[in-house]
N, C-alpha and C positions, 0 to 999 in steps of 0.2 A: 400221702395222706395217712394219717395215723387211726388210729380206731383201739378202741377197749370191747377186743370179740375176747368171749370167755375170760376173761379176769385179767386176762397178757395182752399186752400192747403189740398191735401188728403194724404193718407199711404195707400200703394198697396202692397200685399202680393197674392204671388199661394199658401200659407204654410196653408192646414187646419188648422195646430194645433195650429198657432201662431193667425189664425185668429177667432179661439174658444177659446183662452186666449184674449183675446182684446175685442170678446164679451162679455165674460165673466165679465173683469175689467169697462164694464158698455161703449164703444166706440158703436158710431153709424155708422151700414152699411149700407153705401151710394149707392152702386152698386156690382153685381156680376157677371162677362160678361166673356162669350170663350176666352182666349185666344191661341192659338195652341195645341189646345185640353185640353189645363188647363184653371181653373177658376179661373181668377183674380177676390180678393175679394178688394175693394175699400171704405176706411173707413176716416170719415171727420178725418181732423188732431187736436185733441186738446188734443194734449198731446197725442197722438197716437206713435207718435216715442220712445219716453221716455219707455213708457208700452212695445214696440217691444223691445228695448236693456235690460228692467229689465228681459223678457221672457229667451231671451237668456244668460242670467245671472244667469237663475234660481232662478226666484221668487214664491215662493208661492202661491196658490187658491185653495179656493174650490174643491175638487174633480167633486161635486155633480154638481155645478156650470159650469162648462170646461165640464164635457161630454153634458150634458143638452146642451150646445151651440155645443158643436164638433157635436152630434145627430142634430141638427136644420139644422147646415151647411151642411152635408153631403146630405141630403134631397132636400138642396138649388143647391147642385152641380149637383144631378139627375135632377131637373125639370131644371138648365142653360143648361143642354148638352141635354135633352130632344127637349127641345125648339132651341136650335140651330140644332139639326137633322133634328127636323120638317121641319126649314125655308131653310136649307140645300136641303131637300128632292123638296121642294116647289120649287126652284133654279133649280136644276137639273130638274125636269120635262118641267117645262115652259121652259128651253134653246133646249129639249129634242123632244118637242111638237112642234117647229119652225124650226126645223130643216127641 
């Protein structure tokens, strides 16, 4: 999915795999944020689209390469849902405490 965040074209994907094939192929992650309990991963566009249709075309990498990033991500998806708990928990209290 394409998007115009801050003035540059990105590629947003919730797909772990697709976006541990994209780190892999050397794409930089721009952001990783909750979305409805999924993590949207958010990567600049440069040539980002291309790499997501060869993905699903079944292209080629590294074994060693794709897990190494699918492991990185996975880790990155704990501490997003981590941290959105937290500020989650932080919310409910404070509306909780005023009441």
């Amino acid at each position: 999915m394409y998007s115009n965040e801050s003035e540059s074209q990105t590629y947003q994907t919730n797909e772990l795999e697709l976006a541990a094939f994209l780190k892999a192929r050397g794409h930089f992650l721009v952001s990783a944020k909750p979305v409805r309990g999924l993590v949207t991963f958010v990567f600049k566009d440069n040539g980002t689209y291309e790499d997501a249709q060869r993905f699903f075309a079944g292209a080629e990498i590294s074994a060693r390469e794709l897990f190494t990033e699918h492991r990185g991500l996975r880790a990155l998806i704990r501490k997003v849902k981590e941290f959105d708990a937290q500020i989650g928990t932080e919310k409910n209290y404070g509306s909780a405490r005023h009441s």
